[in-house]
N, C-alpha and C positions, 0 to 999 in steps of 0.2 A: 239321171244326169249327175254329175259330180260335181265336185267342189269348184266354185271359179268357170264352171264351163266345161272344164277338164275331167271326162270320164275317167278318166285314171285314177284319180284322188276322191277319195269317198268321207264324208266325214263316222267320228267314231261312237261306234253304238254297243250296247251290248254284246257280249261274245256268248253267241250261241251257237247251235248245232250248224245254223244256216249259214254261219260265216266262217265255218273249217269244211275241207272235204271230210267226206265219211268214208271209212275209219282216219280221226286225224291221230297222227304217231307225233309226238312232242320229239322222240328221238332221233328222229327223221332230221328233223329241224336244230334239234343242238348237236349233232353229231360233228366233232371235231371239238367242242367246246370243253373248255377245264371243268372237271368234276367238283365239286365240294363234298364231303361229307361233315353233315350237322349232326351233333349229338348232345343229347341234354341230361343232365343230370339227373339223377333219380329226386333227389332234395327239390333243386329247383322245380322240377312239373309239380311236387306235392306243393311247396311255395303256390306256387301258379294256383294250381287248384284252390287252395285253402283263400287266395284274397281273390277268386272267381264266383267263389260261395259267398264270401262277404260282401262283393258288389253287388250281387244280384238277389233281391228282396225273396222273390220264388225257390231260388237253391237254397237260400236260408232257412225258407219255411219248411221245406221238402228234409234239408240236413237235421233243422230241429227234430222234427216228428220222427225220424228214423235214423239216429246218428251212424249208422254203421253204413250210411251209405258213403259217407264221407269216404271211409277206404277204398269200398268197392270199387266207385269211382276212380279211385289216387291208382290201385291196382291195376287196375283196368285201361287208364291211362299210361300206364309206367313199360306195362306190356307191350302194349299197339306200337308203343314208341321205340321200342328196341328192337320190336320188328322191322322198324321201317327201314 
């Protein structure tokens, strides 16, 4: 039963497999809509990065003991993201 009585109106729960058909195609769905393209600075994600590490006590512990992951990471980020 639904909301009020009214099959129709469901109230709202997690978005899982069971609540999209399978395959769900998102472009299906915004097809006609304006595009955006996001792009981020290379500086900015190492920003990001850099006070992502100083927020979280674990990434600190992890950056200390092996500083060179810091780049990996910054790299590794910098990449995916130009991919996108």
């Amino acid at each position: 039963m639904g909301v009020d009585g009214n099959p129709e109106i469901r109230r709202a729960g997690p978005a899982t497999s069971a609540n999209f058909p399978f395959p769900y195609n998102i472009e299906e769905e915004l097809e006609g809509a304006d595009k955006l393209e996001i792009k981020a600075n290379k500086a900015d994600l190492e920003l990001y990065i850099d006070r992502q590490i100083l927020k979280n006590k674990n990434l600190r512990k992890v950056v200390e003991k092996s500083p060179s992951i810091r780049q990996d990471v910054k790299s590794a980020v910098v990449v995916t993201a130009a991919d996108m």
